[in-house]
C-alpha positions in Angstrom: 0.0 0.0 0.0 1.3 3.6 -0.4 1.5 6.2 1.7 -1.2 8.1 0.1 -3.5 5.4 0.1 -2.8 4.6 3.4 -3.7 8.3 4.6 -6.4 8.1 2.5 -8.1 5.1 4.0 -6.8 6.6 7.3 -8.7 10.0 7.0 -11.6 8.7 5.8 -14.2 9.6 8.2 -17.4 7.3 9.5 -19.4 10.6 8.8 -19.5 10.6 5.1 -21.0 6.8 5.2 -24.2 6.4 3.9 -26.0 5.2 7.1 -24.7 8.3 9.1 -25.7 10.5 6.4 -29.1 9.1 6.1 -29.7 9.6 10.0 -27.8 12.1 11.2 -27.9 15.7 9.1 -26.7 19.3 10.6 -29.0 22.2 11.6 -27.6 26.2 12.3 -31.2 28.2 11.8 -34.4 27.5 12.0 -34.7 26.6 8.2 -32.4 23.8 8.4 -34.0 22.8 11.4 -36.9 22.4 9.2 -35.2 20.9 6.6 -33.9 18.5 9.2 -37.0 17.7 10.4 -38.2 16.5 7.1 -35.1 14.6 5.8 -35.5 12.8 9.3 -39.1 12.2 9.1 -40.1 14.0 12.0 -43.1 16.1 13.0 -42.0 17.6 15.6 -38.5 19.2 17.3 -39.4 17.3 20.2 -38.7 13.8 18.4 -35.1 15.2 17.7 -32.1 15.3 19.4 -28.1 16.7 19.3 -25.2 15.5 19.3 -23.9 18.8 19.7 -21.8 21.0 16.7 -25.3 21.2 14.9 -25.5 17.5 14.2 -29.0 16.0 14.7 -30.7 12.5 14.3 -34.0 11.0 15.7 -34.3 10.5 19.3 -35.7 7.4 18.1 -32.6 6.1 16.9 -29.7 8.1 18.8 -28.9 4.4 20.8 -28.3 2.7 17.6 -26.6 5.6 15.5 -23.9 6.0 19.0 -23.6 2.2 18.9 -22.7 2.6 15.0 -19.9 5.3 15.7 -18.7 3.4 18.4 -18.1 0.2 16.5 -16.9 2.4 13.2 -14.1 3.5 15.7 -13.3 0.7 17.2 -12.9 -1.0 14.0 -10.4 2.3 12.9 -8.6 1.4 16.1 -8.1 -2.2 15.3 -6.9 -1.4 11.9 -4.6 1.2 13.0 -3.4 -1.6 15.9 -3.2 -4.3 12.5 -0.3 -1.8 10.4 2.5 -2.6 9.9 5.6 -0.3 11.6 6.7 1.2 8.7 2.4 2.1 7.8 2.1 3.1 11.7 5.3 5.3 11.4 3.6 7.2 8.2 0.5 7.7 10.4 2.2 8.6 13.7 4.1 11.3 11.7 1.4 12.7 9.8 -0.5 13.3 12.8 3.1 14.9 14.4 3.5 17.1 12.1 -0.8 17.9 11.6 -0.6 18.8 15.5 2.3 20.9 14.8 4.8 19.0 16.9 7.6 19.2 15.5 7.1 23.0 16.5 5.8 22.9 19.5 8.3 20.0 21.0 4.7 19.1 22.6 3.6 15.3 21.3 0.9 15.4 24.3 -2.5 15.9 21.6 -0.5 12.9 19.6 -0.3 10.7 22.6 -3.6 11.5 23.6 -5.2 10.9 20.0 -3.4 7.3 20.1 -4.1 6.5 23.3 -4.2 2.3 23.5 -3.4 2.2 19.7 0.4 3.2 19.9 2.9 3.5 22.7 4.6 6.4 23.7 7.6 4.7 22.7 6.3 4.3 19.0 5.3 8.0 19.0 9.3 9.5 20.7 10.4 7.4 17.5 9.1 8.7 15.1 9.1 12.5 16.7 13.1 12.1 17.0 13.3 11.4 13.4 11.4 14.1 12.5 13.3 16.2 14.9 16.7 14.9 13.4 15.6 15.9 9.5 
């Protein structure tokens, strides 16, 4: 695989999928909220609920929709876990250099992001190379 298919299967995100776009759509004014409501096939606000950021779904469904994000990143995480260490090396510093670590000298949002996925030790690797270019 190369590196730009790798990112690109690694940046894809669970919210352009077809079952979160069918049940969860965004709102910032009362038009869209009406919009919403009839892409959602409610009747009334009070069948909807948030997210939060804007997102909405059906209060109906919210259970099986968070049960559907859950498992879409659990499965990420167990594919990120599966990668080879050369493939978690190309993520680990793409996500160094997207957090602006190698200017900061902070790789705290990077350990955080990969928490139980890839050791600290994995991360310091692959921050001292970058550091040594």
């Amino acid at each position: 695989m190369t590196k730009k298919e790798l990112l690109e299967i690694y940046n894809k995100n669970y919210t352009e999928e077809e079952y979160y776009k069918q049940n969860v759509t965004y709102a910032f004014s009362n038009e869209q909220l009406q919009n919403a409501m009839k892409k959602l096939g409610a009747t009334n606000e009070d069948e909807l609920t948030s997210f939060g950021y804007g997102s909405i779904c059906l209060k109906s469904k919210f259970k099986e929709i968070m049960q559907w994000i859950l498992k879409k990143e659990q499965e990420k995480q167990e594919w990120l876990k599966s990668l080879s260490d050369k493939e978690k090396d190309i993520i680990i510093k793409y996500e160094l250099y997207n957090y602006e670590c190698d200017y900061t000298d902070d790789i705290g949002s990077v350990v955080d992001l990969f928490k139980n996925i890839f050791t600290w030790n994995d991360i310091m690797s692959v921050f001292h190379k970058i550091k040594r270019q």
